[in-house]
BAFI-3210 file (N, C-alpha, C; in Angstrom, 3 decimals, decimal comma, padded with zeros to 6 digits):
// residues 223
n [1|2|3|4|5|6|7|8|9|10|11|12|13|14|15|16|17|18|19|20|21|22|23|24|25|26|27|28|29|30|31|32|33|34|35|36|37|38|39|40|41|42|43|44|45|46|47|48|49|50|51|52|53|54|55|56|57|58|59|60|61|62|63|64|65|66|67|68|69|70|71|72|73|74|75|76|77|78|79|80|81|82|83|84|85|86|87|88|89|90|91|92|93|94|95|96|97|98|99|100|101|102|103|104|105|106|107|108|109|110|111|112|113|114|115|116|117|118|119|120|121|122|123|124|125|126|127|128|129|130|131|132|133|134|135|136|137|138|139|140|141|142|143|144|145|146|147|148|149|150|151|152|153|154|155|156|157|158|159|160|161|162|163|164|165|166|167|168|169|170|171|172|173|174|175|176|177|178|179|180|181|182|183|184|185|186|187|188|189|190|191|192|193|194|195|196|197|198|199|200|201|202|203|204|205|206|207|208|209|210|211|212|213|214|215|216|217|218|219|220|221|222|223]
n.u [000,839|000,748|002,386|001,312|-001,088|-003,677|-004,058|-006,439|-009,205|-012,192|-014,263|-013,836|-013,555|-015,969|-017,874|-017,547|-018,413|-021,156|-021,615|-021,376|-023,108|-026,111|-028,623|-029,744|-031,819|-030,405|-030,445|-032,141|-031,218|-032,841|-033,608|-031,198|-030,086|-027,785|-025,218|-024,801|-024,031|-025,243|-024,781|-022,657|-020,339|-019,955|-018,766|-016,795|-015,007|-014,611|-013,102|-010,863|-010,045|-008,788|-007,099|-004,338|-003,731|-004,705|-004,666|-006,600|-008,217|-010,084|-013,663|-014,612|-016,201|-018,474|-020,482|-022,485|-021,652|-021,417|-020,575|-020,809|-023,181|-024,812|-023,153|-024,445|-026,724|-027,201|-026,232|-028,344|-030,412|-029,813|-028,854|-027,812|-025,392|-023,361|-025,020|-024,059|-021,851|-018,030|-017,359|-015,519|-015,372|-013,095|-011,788|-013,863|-015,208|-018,148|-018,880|-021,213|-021,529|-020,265|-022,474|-025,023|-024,150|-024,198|-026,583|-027,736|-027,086|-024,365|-022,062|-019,851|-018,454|-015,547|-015,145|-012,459|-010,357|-008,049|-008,912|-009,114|-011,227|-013,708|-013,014|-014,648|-017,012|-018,008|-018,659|-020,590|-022,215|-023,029|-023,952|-026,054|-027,718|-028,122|-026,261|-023,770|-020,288|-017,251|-015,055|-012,029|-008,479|-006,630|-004,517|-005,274|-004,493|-001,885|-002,114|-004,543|-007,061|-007,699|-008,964|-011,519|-014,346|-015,989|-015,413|-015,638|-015,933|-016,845|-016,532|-013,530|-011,546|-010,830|-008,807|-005,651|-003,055|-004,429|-005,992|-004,289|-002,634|-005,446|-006,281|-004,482|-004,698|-007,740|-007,007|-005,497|-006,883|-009,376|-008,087|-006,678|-009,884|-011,852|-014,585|-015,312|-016,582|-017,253|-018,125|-019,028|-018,962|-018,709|-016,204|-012,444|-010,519|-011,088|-010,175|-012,112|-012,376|-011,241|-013,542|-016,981|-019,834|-022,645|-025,343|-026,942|-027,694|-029,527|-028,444|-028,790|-027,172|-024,699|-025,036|-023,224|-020,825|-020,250|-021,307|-024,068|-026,605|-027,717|-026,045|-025,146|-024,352|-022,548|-022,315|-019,634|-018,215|-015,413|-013,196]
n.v [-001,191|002,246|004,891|007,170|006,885|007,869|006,493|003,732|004,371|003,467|004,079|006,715|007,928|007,363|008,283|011,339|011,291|010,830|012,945|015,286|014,341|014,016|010,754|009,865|009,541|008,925|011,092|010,557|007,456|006,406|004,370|003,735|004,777|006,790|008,342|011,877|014,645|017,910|020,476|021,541|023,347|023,936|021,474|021,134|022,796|022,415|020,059|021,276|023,179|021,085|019,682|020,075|018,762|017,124|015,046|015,253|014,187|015,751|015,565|013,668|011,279|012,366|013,069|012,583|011,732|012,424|010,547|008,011|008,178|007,335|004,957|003,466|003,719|002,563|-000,050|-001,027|-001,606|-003,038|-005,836|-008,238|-007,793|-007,631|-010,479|-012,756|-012,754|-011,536|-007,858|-005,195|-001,929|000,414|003,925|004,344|006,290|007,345|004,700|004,122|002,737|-000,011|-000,631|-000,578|-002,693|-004,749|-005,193|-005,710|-008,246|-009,101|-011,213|-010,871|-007,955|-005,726|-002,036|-000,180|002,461|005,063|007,073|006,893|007,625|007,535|004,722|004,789|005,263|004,190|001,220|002,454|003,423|000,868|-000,532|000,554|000,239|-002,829|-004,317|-006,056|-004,570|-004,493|-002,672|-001,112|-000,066|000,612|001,607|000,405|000,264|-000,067|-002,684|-005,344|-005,244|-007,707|-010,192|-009,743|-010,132|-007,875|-004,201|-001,763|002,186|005,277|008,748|009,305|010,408|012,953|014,233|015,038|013,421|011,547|010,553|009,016|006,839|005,641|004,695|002,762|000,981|-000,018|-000,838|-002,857|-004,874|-005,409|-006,519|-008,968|-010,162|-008,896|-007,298|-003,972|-000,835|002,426|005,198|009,108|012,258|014,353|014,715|015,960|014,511|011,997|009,341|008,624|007,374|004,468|003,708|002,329|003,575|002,800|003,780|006,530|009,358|012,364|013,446|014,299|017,169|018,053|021,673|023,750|022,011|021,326|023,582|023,807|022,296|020,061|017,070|015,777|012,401|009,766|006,076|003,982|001,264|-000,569|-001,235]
n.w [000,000|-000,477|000,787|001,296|001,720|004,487|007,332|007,868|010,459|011,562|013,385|014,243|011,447|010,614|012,489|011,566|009,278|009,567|010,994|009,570|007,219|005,426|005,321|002,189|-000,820|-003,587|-006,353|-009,561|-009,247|-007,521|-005,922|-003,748|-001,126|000,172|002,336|001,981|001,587|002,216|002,319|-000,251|-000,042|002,415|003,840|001,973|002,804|005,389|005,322|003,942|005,780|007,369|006,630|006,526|008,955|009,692|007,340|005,208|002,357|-000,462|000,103|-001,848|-001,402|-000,251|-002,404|-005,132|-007,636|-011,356|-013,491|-011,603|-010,959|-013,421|-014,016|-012,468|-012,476|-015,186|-014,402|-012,367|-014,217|-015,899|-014,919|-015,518|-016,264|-013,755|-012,440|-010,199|-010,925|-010,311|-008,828|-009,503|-008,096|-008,642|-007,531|-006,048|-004,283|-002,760|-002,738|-004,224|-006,948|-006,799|-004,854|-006,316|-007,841|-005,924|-005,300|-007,576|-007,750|-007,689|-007,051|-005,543|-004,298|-004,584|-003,723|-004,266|-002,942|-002,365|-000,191|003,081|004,725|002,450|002,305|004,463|004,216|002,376|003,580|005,691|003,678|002,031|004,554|004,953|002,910|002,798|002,156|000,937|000,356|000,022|001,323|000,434|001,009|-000,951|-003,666|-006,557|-009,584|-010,517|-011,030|-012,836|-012,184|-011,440|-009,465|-010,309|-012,508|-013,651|-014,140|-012,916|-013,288|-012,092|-013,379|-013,755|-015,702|-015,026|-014,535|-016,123|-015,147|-013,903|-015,947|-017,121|-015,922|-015,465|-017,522|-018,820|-016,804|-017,107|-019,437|-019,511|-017,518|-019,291|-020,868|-020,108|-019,844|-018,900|-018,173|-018,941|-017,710|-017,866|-016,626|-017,779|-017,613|-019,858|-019,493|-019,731|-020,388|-021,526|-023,259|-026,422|-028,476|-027,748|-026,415|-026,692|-026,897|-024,327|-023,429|-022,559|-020,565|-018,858|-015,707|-012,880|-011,159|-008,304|-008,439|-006,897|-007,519|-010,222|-011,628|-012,938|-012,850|-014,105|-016,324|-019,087|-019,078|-020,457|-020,677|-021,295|-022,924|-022,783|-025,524]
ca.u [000,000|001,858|002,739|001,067|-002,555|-003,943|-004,285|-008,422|-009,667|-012,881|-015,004|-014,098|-013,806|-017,802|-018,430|-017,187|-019,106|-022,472|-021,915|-021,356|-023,690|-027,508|-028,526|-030,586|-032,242|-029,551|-031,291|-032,194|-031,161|-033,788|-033,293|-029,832|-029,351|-026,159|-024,326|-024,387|-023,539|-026,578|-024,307|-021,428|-019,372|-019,633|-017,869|-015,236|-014,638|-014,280|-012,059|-009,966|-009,207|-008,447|-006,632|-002,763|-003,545|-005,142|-004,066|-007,607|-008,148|-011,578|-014,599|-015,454|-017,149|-019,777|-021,295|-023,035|-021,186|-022,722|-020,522|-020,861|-024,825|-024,598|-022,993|-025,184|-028,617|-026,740|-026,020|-029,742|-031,065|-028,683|-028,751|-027,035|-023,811|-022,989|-025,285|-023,260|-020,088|-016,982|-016,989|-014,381|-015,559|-012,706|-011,783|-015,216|-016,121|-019,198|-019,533|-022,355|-021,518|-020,299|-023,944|-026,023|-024,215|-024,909|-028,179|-028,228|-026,957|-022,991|-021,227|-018,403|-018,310|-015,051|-014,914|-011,079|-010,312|-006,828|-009,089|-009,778|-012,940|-014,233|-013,970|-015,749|-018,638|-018,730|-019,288|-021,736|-023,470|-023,347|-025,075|-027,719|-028,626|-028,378|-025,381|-022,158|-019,542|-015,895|-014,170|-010,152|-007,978|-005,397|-004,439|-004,984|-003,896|-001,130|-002,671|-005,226|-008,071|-007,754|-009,732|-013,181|-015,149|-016,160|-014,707|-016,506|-015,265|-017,266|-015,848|-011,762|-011,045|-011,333|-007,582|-004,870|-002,785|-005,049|-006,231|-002,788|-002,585|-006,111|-006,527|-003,598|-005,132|-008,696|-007,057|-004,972|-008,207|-009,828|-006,954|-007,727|-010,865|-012,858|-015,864|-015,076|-017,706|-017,034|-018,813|-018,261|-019,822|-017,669|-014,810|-011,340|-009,176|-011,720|-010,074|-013,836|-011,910|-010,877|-014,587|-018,035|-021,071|-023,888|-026,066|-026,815|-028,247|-029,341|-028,171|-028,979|-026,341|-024,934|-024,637|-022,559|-019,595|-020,524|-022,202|-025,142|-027,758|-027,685|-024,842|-025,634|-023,642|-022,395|-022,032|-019,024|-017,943|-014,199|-013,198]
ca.v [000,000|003,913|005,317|008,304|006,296|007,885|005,130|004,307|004,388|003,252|004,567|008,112|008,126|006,964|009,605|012,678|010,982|010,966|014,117|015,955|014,024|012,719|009,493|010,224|008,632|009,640|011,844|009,313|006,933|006,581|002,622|003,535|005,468|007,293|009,483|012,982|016,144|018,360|022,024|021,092|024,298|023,818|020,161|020,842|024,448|022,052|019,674|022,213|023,299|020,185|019,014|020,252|019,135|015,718|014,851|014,484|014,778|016,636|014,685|013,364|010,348|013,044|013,284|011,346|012,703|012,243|009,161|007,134|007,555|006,722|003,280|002,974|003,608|001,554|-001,464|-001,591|-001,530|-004,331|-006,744|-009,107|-007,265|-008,332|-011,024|-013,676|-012,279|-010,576|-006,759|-004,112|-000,423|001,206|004,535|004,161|007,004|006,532|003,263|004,146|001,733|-001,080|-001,014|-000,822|-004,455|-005,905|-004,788|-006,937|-009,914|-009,716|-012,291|-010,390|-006,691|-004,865|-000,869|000,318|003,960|006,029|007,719|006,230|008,357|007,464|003,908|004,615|005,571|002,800|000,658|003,281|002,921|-000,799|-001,566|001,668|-000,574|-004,165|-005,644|-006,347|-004,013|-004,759|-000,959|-001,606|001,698|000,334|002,181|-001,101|001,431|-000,575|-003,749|-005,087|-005,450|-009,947|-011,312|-009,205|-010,707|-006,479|-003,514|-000,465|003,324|006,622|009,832|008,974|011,034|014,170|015,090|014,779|012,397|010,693|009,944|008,481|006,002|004,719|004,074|001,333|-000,122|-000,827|-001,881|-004,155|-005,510|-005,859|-007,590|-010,709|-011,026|-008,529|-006,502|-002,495|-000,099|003,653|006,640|010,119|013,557|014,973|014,924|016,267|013,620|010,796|008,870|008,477|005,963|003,528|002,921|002,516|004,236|001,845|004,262|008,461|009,559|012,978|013,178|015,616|017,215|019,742|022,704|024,022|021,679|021,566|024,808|023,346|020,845|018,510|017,139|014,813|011,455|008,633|004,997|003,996|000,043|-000,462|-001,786]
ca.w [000,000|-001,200|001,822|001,616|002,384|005,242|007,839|008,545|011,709|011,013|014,015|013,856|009,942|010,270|013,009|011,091|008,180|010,043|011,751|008,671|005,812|005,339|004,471|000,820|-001,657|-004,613|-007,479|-010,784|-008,728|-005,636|-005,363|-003,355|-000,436|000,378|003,135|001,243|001,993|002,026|002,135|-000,898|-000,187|003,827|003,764|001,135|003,424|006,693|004,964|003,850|007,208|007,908|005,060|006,858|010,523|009,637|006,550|005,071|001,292|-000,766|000,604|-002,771|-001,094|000,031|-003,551|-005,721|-008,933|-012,361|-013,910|-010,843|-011,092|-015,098|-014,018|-011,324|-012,744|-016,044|-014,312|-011,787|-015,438|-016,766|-013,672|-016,141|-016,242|-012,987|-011,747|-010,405|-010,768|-008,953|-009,661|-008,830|-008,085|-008,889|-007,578|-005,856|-003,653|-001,708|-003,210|-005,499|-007,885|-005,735|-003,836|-007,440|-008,334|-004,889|-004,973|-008,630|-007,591|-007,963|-005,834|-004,473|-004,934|-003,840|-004,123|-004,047|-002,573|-001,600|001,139|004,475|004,732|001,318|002,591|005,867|003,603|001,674|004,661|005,606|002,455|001,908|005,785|004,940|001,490|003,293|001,025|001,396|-000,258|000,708|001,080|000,146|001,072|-001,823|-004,995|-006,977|-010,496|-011,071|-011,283|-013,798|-011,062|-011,063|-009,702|-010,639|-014,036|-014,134|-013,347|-013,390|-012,846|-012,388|-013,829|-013,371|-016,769|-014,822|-014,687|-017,300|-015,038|-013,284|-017,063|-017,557|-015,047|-015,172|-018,991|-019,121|-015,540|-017,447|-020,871|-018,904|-017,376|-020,519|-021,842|-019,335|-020,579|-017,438|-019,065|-018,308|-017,953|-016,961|-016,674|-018,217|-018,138|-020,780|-019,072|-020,596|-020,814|-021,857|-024,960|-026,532|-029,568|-027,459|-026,114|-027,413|-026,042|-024,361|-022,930|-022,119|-019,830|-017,881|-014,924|-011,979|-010,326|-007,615|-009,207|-006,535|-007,845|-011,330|-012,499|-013,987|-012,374|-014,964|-016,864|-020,119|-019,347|-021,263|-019,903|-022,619|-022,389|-023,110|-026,401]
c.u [000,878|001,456|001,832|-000,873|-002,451|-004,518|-005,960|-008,492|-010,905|-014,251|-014,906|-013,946|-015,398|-018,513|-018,423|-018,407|-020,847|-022,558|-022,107|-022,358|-025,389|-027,700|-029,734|-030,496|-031,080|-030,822|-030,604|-031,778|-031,588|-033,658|-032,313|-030,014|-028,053|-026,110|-024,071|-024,154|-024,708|-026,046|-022,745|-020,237|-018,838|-018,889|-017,096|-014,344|-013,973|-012,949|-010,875|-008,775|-008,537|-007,605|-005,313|-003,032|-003,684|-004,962|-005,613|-007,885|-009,932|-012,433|-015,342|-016,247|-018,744|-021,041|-021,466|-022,494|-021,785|-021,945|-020,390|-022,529|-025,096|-024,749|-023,527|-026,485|-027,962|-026,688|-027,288|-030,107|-030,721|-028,374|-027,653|-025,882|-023,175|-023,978|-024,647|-021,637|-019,378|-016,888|-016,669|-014,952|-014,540|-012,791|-013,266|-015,976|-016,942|-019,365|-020,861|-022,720|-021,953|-022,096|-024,716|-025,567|-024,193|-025,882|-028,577|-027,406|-025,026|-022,730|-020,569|-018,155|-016,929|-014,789|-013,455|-010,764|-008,972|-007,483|-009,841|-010,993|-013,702|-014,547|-014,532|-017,376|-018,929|-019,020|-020,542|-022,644|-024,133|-024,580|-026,266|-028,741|-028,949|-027,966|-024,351|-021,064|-017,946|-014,759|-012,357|-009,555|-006,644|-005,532|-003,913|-004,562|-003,152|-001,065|-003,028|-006,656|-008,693|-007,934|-011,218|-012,924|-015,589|-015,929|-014,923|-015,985|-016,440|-016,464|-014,459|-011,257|-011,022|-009,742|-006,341|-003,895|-002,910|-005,329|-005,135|-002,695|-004,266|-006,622|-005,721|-004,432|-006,251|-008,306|-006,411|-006,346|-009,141|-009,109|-006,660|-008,659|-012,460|-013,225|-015,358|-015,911|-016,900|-017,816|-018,345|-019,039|-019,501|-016,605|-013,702|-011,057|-009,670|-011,311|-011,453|-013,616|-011,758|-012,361|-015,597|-019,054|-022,164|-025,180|-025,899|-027,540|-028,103|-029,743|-028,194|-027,708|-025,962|-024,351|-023,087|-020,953|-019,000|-020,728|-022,681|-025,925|-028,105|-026,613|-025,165|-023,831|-023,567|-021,643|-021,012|-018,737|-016,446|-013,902|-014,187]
c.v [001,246|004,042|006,618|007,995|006,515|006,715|005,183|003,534|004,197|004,053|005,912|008,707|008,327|008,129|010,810|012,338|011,399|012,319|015,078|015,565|013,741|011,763|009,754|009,784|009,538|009,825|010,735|008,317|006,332|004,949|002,896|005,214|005,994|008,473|010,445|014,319|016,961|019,898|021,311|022,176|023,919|022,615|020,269|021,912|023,259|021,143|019,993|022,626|022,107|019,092|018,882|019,616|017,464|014,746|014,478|015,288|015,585|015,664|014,688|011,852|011,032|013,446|012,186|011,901|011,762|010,594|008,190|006,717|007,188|005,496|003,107|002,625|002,726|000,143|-002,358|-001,944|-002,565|-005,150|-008,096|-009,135|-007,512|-009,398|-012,590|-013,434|-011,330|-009,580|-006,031|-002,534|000,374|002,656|005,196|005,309|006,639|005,418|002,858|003,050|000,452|-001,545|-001,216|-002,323|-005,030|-006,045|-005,508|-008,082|-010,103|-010,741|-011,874|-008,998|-006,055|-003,445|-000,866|001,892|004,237|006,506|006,916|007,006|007,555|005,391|003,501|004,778|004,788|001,877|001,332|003,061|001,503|-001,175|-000,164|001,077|-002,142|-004,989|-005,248|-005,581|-004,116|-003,546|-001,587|-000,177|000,871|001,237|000,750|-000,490|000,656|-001,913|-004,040|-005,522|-006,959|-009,355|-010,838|-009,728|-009,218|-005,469|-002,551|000,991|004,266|007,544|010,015|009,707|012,828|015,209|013,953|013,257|011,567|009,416|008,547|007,087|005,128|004,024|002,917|000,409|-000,713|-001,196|-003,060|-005,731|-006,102|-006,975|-009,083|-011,265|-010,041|-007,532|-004,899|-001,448|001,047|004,679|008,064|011,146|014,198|015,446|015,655|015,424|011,810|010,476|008,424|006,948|005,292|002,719|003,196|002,582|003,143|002,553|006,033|008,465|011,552|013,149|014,759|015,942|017,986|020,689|023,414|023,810|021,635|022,349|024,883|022,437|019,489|018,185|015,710|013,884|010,357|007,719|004,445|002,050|-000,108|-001,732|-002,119]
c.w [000,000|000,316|002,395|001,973|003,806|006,386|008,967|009,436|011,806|012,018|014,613|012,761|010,215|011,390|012,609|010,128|008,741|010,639|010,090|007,056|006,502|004,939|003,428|000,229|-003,070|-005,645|-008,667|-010,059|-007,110|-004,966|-004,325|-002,387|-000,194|001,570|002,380|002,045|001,930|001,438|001,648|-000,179|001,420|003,859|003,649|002,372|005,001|006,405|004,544|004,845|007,429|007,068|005,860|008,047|010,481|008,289|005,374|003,217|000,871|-000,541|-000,744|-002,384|-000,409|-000,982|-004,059|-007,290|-010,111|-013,169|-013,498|-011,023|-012,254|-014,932|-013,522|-012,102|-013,952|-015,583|-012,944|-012,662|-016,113|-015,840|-014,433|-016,557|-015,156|-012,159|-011,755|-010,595|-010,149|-009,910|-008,637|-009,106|-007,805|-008,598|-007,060|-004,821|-002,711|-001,816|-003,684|-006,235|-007,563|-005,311|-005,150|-007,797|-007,325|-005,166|-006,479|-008,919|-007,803|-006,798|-005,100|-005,155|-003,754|-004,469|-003,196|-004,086|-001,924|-000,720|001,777|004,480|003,484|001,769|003,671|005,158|003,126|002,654|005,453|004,911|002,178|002,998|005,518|003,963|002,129|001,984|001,607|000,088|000,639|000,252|001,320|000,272|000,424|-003,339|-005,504|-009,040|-011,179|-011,524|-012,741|-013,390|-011,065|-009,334|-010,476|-011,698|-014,325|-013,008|-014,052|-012,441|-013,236|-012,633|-013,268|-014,317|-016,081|-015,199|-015,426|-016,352|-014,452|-014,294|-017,301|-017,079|-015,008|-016,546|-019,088|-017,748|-016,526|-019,071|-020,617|-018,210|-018,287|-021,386|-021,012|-019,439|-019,843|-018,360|-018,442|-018,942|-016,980|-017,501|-016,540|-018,073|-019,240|-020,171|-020,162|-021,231|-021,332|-023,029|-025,631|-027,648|-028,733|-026,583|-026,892|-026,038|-025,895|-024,155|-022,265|-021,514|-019,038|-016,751|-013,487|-011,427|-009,308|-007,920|-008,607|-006,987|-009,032|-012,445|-013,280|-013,068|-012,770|-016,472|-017,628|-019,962|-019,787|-020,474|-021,167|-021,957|-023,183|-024,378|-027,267]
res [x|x|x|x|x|x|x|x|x|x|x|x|x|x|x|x|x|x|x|x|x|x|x|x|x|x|x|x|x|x|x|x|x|x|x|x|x|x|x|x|x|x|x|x|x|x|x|x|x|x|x|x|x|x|x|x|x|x|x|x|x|x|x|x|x|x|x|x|x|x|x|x|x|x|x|x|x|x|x|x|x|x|x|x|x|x|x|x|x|x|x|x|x|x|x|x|x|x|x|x|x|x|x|x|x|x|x|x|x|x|x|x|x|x|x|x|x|x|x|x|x|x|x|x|x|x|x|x|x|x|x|x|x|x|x|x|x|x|x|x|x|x|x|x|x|x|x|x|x|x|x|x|x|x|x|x|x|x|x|x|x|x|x|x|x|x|x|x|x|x|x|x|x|x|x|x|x|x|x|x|x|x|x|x|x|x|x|x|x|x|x|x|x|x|x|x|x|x|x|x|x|x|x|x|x|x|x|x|x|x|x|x|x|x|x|x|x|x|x|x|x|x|x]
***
């Protein structure tokens, strides 16, 4: 595990989490509860502070951002994309994803997160839905996410070398044989050739982070 993984503490990760979020039915996606943020600016503003003292990064497990709910509401809709099989939520946040393929039948769902918070929420989220999501604080990046049969990412194209690093992880994945689904708003740095579009969708969002309410996204499937 990179060194620089904050080390989780799981029962005052999940207290900050509850003190500071609601549990809400996610917008287009009402099947799935989540720990959100209710005031975006107030969160990021506390984490901020608290960014040098505690080492704590931007509370993007406090949103429900738009190409996590894509794959999400994509794969309630497609129960046959993971039912029965091991899938990897990637870069997973609240564990959005993760919880939409428990909730249709995967076998073994693990979401993988660099922030200890991010996976206090997904354990959060998982026992608020009544499934089992297995939160990993590993940058698994360098991998090619073996053992999952699918391995699904919300909006990871956001920055140029984030791009970098996670395009070879899911062609490597692909190139074992594992199905890869990710979700895009129109990101920057999304190579659009190297996938094909399954599904669009719009998608509500919070303006606050966005500057817009609703942000037209595409569910792309790799190769």
């Amino acid at each position: 595990m990179p060194s620089e993984l904050r080390v989780h503490r799981p029962d005052t990760d999940q207290a900050f989490i509850l003190r500071e979020t609601e549990l809400t039915p996610v917008p287009f996606v009402p099947e799935i509860r989540l720990q959100m943020a209710q005031d975006a600016i107030a969160l990021w503003e506390t984490t901020e502070r608290e960014r040098g003292r505690a080492g704590m990064p931007p509370p993007f497990w406090a949103f429900a951002w738009a190409g996590g709910v894509a794959v999400a509401r994509y794969v309630l809709d497609h129960p046959e994309l993971v039912d029965g099989r091991a899938v990897l939520d990637i870069a997973a946040g609240s564990g959005l994803v993760g919880v939409a393929a428990a909730l249709r039948g995967a076998k073994d769902v693990r979401a993988a997160e660099i922030d200890a918070y991010a996976v206090a929420a997904i354990g959060l989220n998982a026992e608020a839905n009544g499934v089992r999501v297995a939160g990993a604080l590993a940058d698994l990046v360098d991998g090619d996410g073996a053992p999952a049969e699918v391995v699904l990412a919300g909006d990871v194209f956001y920055e140029r070398a984030m791009a970098a690093r996670f395009l070879p992880f899911l062609e490597r994945a692909a190139a074992r044989g594992a199905t890869v689904i990710v979700g895009d708003p129109g990101r920057a740095y999304l190579p659009r050739e190297r996938f094909t579009a399954v599904a669009a969708y719009q998608v509500p969002v919070v303006a606050d982070l966005e500057d817009t309410s609703v942000k037209t996204t595409t569910v792309w499937r790799l190769g």
